[in-house]
VEXDREN-2710 file (C-alpha; in Angstrom, 1 decimal):
% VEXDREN-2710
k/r/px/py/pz
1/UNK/0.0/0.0/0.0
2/UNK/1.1/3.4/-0.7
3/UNK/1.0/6.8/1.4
4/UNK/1.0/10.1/0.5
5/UNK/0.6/12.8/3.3
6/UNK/1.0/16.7/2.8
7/UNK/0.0/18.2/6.1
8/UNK/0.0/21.1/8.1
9/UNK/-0.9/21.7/11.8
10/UNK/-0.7/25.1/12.7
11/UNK/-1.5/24.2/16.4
12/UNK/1.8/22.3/17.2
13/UNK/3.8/23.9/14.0
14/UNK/3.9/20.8/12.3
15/UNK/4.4/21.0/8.2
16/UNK/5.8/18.2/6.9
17/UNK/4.9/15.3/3.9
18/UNK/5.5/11.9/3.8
19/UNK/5.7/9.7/1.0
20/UNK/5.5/5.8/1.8
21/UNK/6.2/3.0/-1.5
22/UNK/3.8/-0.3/-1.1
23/UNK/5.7/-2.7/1.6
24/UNK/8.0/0.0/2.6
25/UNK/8.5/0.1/6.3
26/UNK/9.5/3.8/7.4
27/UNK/10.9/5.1/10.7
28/UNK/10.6/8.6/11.8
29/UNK/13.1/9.6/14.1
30/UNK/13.8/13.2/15.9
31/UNK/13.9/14.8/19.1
32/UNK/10.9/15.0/21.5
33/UNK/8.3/17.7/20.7
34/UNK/9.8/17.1/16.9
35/UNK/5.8/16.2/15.0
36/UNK/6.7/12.7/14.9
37/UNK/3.5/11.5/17.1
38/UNK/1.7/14.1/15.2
39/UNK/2.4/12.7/11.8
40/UNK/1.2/9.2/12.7
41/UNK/-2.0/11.0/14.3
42/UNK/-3.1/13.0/11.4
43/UNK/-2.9/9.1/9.2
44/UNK/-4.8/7.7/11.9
45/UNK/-7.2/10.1/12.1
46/UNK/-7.1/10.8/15.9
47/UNK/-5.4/14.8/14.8
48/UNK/-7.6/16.5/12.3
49/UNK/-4.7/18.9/10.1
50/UNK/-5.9/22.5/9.7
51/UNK/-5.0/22.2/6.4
52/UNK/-3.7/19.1/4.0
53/UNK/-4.6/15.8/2.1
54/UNK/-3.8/11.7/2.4
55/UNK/-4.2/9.3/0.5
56/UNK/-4.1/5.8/1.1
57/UNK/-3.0/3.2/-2.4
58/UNK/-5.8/6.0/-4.4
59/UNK/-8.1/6.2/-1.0
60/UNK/-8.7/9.8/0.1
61/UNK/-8.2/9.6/3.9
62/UNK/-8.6/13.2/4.1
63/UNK/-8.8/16.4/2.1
64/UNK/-9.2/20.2/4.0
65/UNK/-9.5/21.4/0.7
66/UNK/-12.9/19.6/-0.8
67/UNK/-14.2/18.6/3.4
68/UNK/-13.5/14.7/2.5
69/UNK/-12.8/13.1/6.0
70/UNK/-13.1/9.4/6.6
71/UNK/-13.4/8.5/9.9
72/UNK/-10.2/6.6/11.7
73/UNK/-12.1/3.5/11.9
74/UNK/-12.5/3.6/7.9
75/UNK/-9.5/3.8/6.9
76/UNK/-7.5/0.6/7.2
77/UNK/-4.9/1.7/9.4
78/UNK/-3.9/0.3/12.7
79/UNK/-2.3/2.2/15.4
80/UNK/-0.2/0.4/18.0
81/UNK/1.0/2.8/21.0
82/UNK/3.2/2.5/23.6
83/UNK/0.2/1.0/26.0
84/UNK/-0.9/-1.8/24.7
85/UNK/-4.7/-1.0/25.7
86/UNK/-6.1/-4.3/25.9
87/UNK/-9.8/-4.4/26.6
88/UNK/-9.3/-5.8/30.3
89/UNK/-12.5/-7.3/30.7
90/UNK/-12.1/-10.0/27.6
91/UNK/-9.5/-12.6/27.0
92/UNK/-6.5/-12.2/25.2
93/UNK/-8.4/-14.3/22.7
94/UNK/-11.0/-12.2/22.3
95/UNK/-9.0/-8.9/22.4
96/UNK/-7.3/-10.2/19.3
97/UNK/-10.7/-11.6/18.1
98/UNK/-12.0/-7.9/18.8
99/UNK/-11.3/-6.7/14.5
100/UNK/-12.1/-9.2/13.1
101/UNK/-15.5/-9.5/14.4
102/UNK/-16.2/-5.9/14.2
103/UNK/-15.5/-6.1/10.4
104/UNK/-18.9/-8.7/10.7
105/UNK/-16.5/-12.0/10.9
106/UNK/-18.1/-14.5/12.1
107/UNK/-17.1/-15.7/15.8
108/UNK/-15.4/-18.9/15.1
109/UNK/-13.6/-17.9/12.3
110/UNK/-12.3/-14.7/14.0
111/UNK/-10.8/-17.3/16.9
112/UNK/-8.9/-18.8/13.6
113/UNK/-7.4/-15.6/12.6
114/UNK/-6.7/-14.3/16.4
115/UNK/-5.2/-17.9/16.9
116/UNK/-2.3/-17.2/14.0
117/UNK/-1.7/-14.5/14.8
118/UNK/-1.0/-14.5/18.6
119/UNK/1.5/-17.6/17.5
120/UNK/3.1/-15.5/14.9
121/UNK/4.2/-13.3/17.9
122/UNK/4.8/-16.2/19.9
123/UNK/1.9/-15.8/22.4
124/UNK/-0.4/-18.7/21.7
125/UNK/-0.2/-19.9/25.0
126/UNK/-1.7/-16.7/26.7
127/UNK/-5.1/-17.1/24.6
128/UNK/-7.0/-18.0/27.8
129/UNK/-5.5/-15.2/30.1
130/UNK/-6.3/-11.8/30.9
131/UNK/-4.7/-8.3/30.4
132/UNK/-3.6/-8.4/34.5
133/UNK/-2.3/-11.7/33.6
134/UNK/0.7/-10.8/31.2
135/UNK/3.8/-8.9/31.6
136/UNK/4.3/-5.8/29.8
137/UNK/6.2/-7.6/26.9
138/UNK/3.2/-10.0/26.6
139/UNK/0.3/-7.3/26.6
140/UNK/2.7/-5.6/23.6
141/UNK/3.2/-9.1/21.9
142/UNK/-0.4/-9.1/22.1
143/UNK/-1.5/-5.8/20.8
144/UNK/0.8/-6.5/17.9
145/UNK/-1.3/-9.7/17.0
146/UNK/-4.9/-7.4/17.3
147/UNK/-3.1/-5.0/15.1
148/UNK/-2.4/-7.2/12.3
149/UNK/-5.5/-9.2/13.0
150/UNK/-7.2/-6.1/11.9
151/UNK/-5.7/-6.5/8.5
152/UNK/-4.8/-3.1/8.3
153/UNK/-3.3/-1.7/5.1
154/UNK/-0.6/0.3/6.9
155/UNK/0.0/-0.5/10.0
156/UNK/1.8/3.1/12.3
157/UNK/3.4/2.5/15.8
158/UNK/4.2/4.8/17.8
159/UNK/7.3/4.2/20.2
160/UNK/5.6/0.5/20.8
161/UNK/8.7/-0.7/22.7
162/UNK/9.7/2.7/24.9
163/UNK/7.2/1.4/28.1
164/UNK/9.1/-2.3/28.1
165/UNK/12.3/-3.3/30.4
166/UNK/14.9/-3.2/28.4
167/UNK/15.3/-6.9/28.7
168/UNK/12.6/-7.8/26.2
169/UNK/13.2/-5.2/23.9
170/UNK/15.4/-7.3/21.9
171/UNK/13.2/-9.9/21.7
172/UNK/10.4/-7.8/20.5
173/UNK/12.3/-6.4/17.6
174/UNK/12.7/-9.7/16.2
175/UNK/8.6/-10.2/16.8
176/UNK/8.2/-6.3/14.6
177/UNK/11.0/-7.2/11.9
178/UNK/9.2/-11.1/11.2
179/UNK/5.8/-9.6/11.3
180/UNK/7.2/-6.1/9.3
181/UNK/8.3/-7.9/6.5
182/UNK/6.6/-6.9/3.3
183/UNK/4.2/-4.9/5.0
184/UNK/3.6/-1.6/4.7
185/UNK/4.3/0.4/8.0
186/UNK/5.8/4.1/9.6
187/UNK/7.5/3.8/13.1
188/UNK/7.6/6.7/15.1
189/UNK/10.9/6.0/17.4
190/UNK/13.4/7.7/19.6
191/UNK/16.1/4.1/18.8
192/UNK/18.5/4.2/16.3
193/UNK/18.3/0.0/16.6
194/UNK/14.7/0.3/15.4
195/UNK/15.6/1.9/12.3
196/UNK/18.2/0.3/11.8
197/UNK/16.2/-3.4/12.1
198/UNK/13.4/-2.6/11.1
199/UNK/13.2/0.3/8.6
200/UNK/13.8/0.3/5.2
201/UNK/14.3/4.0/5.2
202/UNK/14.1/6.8/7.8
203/UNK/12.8/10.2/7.7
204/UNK/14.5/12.8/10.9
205/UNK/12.0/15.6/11.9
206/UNK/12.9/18.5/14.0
207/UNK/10.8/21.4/15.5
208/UNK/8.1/20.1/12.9
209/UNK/9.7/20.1/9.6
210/UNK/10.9/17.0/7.9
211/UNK/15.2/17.6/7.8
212/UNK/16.0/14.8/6.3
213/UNK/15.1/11.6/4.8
214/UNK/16.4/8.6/2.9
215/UNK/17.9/5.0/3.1
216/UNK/18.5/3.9/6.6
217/UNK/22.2/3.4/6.2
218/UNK/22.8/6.5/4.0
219/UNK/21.2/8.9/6.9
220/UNK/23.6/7.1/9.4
221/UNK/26.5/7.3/7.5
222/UNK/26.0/10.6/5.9
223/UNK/23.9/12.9/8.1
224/UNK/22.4/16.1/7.0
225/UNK/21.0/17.2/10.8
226/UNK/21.9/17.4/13.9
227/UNK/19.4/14.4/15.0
228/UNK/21.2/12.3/12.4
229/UNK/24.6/13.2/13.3
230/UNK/24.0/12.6/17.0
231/UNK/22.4/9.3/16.6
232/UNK/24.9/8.0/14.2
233/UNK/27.9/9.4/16.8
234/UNK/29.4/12.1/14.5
235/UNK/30.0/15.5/15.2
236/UNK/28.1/17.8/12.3
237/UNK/29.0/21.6/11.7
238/UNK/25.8/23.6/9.7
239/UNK/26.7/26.7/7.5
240/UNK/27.3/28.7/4.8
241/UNK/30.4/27.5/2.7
242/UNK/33.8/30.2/2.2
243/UNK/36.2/29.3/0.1
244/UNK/35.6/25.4/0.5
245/UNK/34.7/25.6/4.1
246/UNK/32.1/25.5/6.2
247/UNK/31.5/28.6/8.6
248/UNK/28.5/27.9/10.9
249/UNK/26.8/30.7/12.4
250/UNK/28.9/30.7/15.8
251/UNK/31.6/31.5/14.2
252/UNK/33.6/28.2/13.9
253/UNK/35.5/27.7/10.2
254/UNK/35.6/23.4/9.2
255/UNK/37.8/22.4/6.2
256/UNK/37.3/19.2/4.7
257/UNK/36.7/17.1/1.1
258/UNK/33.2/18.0/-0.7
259/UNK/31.6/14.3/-1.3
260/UNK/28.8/16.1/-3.5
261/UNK/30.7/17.6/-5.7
262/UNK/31.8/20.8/-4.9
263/UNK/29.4/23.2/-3.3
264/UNK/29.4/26.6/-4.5
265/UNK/30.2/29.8/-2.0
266/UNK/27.4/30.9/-0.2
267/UNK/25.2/27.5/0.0
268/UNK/24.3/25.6/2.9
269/UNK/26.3/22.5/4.1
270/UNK/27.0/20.9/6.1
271/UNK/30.6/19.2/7.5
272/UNK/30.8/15.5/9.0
273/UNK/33.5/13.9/11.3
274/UNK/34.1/11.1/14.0
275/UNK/34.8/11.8/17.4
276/UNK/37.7/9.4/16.9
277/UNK/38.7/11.5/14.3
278/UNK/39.5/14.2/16.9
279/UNK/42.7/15.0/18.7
280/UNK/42.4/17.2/21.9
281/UNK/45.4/19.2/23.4
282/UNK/46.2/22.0/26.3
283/UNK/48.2/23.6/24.3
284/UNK/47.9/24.4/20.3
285/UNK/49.0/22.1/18.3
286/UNK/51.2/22.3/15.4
287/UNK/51.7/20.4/12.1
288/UNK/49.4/19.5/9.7
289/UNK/45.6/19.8/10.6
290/UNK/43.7/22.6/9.1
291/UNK/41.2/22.3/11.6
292/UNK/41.8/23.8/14.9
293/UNK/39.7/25.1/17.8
294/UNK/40.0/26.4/20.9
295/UNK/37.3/26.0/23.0
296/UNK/36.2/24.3/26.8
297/UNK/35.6/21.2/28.2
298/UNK/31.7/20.7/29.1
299/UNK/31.5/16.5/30.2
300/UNK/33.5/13.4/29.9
301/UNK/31.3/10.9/29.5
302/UNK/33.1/6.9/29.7
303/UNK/32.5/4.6/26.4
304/UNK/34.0/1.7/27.3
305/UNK/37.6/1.8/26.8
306/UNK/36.7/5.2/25.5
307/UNK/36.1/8.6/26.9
308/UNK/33.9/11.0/25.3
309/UNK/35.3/14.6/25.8
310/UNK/32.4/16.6/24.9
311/UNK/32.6/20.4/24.2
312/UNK/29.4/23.3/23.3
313/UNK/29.9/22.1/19.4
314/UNK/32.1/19.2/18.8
315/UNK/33.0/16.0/20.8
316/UNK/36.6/13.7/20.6
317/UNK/36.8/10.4/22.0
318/UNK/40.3/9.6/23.7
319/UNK/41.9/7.2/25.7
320/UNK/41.6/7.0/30.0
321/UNK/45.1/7.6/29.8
322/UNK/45.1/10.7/27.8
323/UNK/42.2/12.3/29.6
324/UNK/44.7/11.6/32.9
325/UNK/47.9/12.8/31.6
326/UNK/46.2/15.6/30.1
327/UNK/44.1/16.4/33.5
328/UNK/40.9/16.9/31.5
329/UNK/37.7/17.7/33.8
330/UNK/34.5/20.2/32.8
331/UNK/36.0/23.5/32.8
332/UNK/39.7/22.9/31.3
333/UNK/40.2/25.3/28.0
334/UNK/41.5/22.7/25.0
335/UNK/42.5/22.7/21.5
336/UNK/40.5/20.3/19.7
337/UNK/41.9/19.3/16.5
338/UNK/41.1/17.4/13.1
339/UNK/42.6/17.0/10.1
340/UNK/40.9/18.1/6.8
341/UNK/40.9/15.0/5.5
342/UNK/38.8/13.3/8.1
343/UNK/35.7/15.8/7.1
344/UNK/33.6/15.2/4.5
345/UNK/31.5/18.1/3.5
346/UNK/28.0/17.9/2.0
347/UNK/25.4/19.9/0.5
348/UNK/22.7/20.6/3.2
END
């Protein structure tokens, strides 16, 4: 099934579209307060846009502009939150039963389709139980299986592993990327392991605007935002190019090799560089890196065998040993250095 959303919510300065191929599953990824949540709201119908249309594979979910709205119920989605909200009162059986028989399915044959599918996600034995019977990875295991019994076009979650224990969360990915498979779906998530497993592409929001969007790997390797670059572990400097470089708007210069071809003077870009890439000093250094600048340590934060030395714009990971010898703490003025050759700059 394939999506095509053009939205805007004035309310909560959302503006963003969304474009979804048939069997394509999508993660949305950003900071919180970003329109992610808001996005999957307006497809399920629960946010009505102030202005915008949908469409669902040809079906007109919505359209502001001619008054078409068809209500969430009609419009073969499923949504699938972080609470499972299982109907407490009936049996797991029947909570899975629960779309099929509202689409007029007869009783016995709705146990048939509940039955697969609560052993697709591995929870046939909890067909007799009750909500306050399962664990919290159970009840979501669950609301997975009345999702998909449903038979939903496009199936949206929204954060549907952020209330587990962290133990089960791995175990639950493998449930979402067997059941995922082929299926057309958008995940709203905060996990860089969700996309990563489950996405076949990944669209970043931030402060309501869609920043950037494309093949999973691609975003991580080559971010264009800040939310990409942070998730993916790089250090990412926005601006205007000068003379090759990248000036961003605090002042700070970045040299480095244009992957794009190179971007004229006076466009955006942006410049991209590991941590590890990153030499700090107390004194500055000399020799051959174009890139050097003075600034403050703000945290160290231990990585394993790693610490992160993090500063107001750019972070360096070093050794134990060099943040010892080099008596680094929050507070100590440093030279942070990088050679021109570890940057890649691309157009933004």
């Amino acid at each position: 099934m394939t999506l095509h959303l053009d939205v805007v919510v004035a309310t909560r300065d959302v503006r963003a579209t969304l474009d979804l191929g048939d069997g394509e599953t999508v993660a949305i990824l950003g900071p919180n307060g970003s329109g992610k949540s808001t996005l999957l709201a307006t497809i399920a119908g629960i946010v009505r846009p102030d202005t915008g249309s949908a469409t669902l594979d040809g079906t007109t979910l919505f359209d502001t502009a001619s008054g078409t709205w068809r209500p969430p119920h009609d419009r073969g989605t499923a949504l699938l939150a972080q609470d499972p909200l299982l109907f407490p009162h009936l049996t797991v059986l029947d909570n899975v039963a629960f779309g099929p028989r509202s689409a007029r399915i007869a009783r016995s044959e709705a146990h048939v389709i509940a039955r697969r599918w609560l052993d697709e996600v591995d929870a046939g034995d909890l067909a007799g139980r009750k909500p306050s019977q399962l664990s919290g990875g159970q009840a979501q295991r669950v609301a997975i299986a009345r999702a998909l019994a449903a038979d939903p076009h496009l199936l949206l979650l929204d954060e549907p592993m952020a209330a587990l224990d962290v133990t089960v969360v791995p175990a639950m990915r493998q449930v979402l990327k067997r059941v995922l498979a082929g299926r057309s779906a958008v995940i709203v998530t905060h996990d860089v392991l969700d996309a990563l497993l489950l996405a076949d592409r990944v669209v970043v929001m931030e402060a309501g605007r869609v920043v950037e969007q494309g093949p999973t790997k691609d975003v991580l390797a080559r971010p264009r935002s800040s939310f990409g670059a942070g998730i993916a572990g790089l250090n990412l400097a926005r601006g205007q190019v000068e003379s090759g470089t990248v000036r961003t708007r605090s002042g700070l210069v970045v040299a480095g090799l244009h992957h794009d071809a190179t971007v004229p003077d006076g466009q955006q870009a942006v410049a991209v560089f590991s941590p590890s890439a990153v030499s700090v000093h107390r004194e500055q250094p000399g020799g051959s890196p174009r890139n050097v600048f003075a600034t403050t340590v703000r945290e160290l934060e231990p990585r394993g065998s790693q610490v992160r030395v993090q500063t107001d714009e750019l972070s360096a990971d070093v050794t134990a040993p060099v943040v010892a010898e080099l008596d680094l703490m929050p507070g100590t003025p440093v030279f942070l250095a990088v050679k021109a050759s570890e940057v890649s700059i691309y157009s933004a």
